[in-house]
Structures are given as C-alpha cells and as structure tokens.
C-alpha positions, 0 to 999 in steps of 0.5 A: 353773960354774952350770947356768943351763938347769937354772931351765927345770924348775921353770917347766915344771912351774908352767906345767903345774900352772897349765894342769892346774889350770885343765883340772882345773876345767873337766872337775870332776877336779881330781887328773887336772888336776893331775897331767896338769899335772905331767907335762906341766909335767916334760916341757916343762921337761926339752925346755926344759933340752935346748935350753938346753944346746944353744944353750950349747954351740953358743955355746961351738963358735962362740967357741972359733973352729968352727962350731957342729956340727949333728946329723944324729940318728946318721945315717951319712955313709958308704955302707959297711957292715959287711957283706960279703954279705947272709947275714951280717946275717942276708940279706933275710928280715927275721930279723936276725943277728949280723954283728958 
C-alpha cells in the first residue's frame, strides 16, 4: 500500500523555495528567502498531505457503503457534563479544578 498524499511535501517545499527565492531577490537577502520558502513550502506541503488523506479516507467510508463522516473539531454532541455543581470544576472564579 502506497502513501500517494506523501508526493505533496516535496512540491510544498520546491514551491516554496521558487517563491522564497524570488522574494529573497527582490528584498537583496536571498538566505532569509530561501528559508522563509522552506518553511513555507513544509508547511503548504504537510496541509496538502492532510487533506490528501482526508479525501482517501472519505473516499474509502462512501465505497465501504457509509457516509463520509464529517468533524465537528472535538465538539460534543451532548449537553451533559461531568460536573455535578459548579464548585466541583473548580466554581465560576476562573480557577479551574480538578473535577475528574
């Protein structure tokens, strides 16, 4: 099985050293350029392999017969929580506690 995703960090980082070369000769520091490009460039390229991934595995759910699931970015579907009362999470002064 091959991590086809993975080929989005190279092109991160090549686009970004094109980009940070070209920015490096207009400001006359061409090391800054360049390694604002490289750490650009990773960063684009790690986002890219991330939704790479994504579209596979959404890809996988809807063949497999699911709906593709979507995030809700860790928020909770409940209105429960752990907490009997106010004073055991540490109450309404901001100070936090140890309710678990």
């Amino acid at each position: 099985m091959s991590n086809k995703s993975a080929a989005f960090l190279p092109i991160g980082i090549g686009a970004g050293l094109a980009i940070g070369a070209g920015l490096g000769v207009v400001i006359d520091n061409l090391a800054l350029g360049l390694s604002l490009g490289v750490a650009i460039g990773s960063g684009l390229g790690v986002a890219l392999m991330g939704l790479g991934n994504l579209k596979v595995q959404n890809q996988k759910k809807a063949s497999d017969g699911g709906t593709p699931m979507m995030s809700d970015g860790g928020a909770s579907s409940t209105s429960a929580s752990h907490c009997a009362s106010s004073t055991d999470c540490g109450g309404g002064d901001g100070g936090g506690g140890g309710g678990d």
